[in-house]
Z-matrix of the N, CA and C atoms (Angstrom, degrees):
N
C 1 1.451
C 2 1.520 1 108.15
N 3 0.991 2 112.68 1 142.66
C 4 2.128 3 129.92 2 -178.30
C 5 1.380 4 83.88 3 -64.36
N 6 1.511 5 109.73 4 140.77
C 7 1.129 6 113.72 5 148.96
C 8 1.588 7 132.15 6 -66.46
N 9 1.358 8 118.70 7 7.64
C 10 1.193 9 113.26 8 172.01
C 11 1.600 10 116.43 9 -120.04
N 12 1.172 11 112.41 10 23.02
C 13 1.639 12 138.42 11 160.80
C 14 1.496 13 109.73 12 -111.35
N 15 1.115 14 111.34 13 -16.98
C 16 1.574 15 108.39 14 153.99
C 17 1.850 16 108.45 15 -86.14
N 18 1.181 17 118.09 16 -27.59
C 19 1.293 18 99.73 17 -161.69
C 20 1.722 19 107.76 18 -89.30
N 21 1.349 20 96.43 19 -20.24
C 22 1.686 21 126.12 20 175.38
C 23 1.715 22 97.18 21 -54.75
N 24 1.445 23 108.31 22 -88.56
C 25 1.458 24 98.91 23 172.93
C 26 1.367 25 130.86 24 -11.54
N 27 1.838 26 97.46 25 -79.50
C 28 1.540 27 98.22 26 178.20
C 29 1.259 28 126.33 27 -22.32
N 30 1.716 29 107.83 28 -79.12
C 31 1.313 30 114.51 29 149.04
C 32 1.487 31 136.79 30 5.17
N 33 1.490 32 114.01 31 -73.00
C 34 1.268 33 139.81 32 148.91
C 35 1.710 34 104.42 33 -18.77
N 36 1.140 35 112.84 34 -90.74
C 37 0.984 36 148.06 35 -163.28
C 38 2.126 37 111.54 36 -51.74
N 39 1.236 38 102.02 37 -43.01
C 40 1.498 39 120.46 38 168.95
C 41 1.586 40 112.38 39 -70.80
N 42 1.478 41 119.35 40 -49.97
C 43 1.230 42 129.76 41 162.92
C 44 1.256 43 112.52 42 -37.68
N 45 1.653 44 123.35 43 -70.21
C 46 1.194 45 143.39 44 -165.97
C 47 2.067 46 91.57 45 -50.78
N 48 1.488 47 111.33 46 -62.01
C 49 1.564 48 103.00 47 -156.26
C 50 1.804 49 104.18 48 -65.36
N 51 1.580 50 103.64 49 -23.75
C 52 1.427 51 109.62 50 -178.08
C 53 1.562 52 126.12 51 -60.65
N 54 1.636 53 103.08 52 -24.11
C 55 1.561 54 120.07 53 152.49
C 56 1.690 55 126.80 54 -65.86
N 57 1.110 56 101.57 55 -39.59
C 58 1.572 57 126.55 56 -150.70
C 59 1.525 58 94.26 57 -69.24
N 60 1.537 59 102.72 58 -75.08
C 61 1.306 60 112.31 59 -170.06
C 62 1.640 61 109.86 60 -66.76
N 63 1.042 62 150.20 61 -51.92
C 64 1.870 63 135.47 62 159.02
C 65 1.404 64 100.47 63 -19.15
N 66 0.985 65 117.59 64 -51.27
C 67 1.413 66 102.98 65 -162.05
C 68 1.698 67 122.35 66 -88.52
N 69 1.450 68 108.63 67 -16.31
C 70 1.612 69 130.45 68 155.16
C 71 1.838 70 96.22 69 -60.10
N 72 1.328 71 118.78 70 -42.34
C 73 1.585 72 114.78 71 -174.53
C 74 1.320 73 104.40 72 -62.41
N 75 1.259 74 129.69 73 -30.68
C 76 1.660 75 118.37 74 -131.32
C 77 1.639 76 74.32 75 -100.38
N 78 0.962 77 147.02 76 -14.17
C 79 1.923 78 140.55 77 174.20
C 80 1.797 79 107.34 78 -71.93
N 81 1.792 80 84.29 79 -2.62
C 82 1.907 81 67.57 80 -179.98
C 83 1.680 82 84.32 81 -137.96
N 84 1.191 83 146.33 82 -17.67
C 85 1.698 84 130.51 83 -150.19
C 86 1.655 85 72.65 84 -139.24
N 87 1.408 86 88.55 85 162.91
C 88 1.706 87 107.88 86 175.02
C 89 1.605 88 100.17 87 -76.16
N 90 1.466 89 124.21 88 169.62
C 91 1.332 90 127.17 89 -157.73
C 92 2.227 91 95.04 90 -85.92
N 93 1.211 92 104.65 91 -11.45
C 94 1.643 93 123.74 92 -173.94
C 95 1.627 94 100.78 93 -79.70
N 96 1.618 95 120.40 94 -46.37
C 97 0.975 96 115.82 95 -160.49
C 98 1.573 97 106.55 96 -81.72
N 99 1.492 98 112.48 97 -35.94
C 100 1.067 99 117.20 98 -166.44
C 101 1.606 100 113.80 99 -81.40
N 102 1.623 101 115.50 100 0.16
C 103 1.303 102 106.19 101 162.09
C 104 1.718 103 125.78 102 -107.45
N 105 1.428 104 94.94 103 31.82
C 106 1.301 105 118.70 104 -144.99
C 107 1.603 106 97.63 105 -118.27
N 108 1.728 107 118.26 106 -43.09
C 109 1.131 108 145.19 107 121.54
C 110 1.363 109 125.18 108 -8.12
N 111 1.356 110 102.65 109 -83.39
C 112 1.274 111 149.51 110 151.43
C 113 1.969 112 96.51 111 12.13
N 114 1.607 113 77.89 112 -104.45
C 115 1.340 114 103.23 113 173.30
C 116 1.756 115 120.72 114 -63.36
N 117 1.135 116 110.64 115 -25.91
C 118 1.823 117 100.24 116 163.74
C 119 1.494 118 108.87 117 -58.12
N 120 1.349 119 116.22 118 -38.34
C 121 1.636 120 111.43 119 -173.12
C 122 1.417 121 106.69 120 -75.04
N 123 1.226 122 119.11 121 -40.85
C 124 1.625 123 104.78 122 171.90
C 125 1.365 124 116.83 123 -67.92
N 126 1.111 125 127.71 124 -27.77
C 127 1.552 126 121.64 125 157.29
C 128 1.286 127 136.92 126 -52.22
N 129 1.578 128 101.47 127 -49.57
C 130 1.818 129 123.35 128 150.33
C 131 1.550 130 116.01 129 -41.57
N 132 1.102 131 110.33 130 -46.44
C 133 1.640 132 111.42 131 -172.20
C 134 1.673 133 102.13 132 -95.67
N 135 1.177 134 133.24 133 -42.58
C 136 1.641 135 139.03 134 -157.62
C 137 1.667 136 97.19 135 -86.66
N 138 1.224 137 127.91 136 -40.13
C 139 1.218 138 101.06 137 -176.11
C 140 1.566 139 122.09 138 -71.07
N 141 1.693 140 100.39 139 -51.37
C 142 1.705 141 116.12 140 172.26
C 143 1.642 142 96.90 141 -26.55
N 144 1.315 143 134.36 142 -43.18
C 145 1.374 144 139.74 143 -120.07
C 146 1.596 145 91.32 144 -111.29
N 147 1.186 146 118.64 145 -49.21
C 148 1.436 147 128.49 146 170.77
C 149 1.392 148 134.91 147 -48.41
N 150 1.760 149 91.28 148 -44.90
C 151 1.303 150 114.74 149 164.05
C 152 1.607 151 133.52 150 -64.97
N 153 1.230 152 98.94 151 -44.15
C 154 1.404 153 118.17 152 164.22
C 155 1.726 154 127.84 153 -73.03
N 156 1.504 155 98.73 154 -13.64
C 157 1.478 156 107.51 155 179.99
C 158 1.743 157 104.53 156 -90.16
N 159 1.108 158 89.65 157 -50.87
C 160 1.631 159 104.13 158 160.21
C 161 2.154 160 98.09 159 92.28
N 162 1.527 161 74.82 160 33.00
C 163 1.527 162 95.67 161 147.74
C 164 1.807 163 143.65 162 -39.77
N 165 1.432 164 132.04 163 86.89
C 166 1.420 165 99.10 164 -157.79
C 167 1.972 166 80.61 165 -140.34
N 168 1.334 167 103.84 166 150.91
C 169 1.501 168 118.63 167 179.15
C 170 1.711 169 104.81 168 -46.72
N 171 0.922 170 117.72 169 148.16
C 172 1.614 171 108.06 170 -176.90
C 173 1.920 172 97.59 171 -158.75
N 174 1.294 173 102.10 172 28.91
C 175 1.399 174 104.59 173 136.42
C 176 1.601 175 124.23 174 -177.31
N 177 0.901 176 107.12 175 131.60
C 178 1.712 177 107.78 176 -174.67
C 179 1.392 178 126.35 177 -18.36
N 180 1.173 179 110.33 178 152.08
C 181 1.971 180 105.22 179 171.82
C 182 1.214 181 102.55 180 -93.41
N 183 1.589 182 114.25 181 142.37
C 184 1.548 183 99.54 182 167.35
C 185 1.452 184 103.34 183 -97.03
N 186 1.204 185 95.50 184 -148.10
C 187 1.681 186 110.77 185 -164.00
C 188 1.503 187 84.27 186 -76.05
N 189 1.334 188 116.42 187 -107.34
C 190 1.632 189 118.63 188 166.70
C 191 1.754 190 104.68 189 32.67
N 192 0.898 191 105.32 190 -110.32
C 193 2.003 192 136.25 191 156.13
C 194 1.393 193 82.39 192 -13.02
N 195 0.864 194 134.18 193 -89.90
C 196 1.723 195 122.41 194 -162.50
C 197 1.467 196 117.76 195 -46.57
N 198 1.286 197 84.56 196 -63.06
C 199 1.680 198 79.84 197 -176.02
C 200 1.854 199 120.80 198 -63.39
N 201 1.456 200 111.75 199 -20.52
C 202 1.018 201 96.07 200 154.49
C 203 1.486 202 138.86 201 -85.95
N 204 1.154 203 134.57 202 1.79
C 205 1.204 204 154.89 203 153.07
C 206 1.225 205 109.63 204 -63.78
N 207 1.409 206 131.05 205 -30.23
C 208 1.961 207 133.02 206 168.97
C 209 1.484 208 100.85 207 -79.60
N 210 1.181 209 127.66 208 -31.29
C 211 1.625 210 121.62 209 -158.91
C 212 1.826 211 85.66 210 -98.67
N 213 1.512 212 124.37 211 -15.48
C 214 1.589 213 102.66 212 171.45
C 215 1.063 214 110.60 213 -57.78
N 216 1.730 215 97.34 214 -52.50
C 217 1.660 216 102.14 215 -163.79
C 218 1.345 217 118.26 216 -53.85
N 219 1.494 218 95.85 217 -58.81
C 220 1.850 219 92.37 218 -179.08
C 221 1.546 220 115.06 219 -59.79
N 222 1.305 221 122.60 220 -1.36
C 223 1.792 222 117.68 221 174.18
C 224 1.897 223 84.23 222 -83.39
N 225 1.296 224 115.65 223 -38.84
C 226 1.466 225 103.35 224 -165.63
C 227 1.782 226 110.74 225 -55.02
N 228 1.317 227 103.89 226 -46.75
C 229 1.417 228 117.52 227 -153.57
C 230 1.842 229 91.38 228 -73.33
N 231 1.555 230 119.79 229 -49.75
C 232 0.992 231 115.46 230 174.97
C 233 1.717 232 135.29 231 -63.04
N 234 1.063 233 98.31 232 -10.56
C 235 1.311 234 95.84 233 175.58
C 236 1.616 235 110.03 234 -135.97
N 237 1.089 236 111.40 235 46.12
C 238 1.756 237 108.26 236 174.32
C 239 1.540 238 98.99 237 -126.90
N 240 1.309 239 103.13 238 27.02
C 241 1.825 240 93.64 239 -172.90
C 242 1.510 241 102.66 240 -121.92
């Protein structure tokens, strides 16, 4: 097997439990808390991970890129309430 049909799967496979389990939460936490959770654990796990990868931006944002990155947020803030 290619190593990138192994890595595909995985993938696959991480996606799939990353659905699965929120929604095993939401029978016990409100659907608010549990993405709240949610996202602390990807923070818990993604930064350590970043750091250690030694991950760093390696090319500018333009304007474009910016401004769409302000209109995420404010779609975030506006519509998660």
């Amino acid at each position: 097997m290619d190593n990138w049909v192994a890595s595909s799967l995985l993938a696959l496979v991480c996606f799939g439990l990353w659905g699965f389990f929120p929604k095993l939460a939401t029978h016990y936490l409100t659907p608010q808390s549990a993405i709240i959770y949610e996202i602390a654990g990807v923070m818990l796990a993604g930064i350590p991970t970043l750091y250690l990868v030694g991950r760093k931006l390696e090319e500018t944002i333009t304007l474009k890129q910016g401004i769409g990155i302000v209109l995420a947020l404010v779609a975030l803030l506006l519509f998660t309430t």
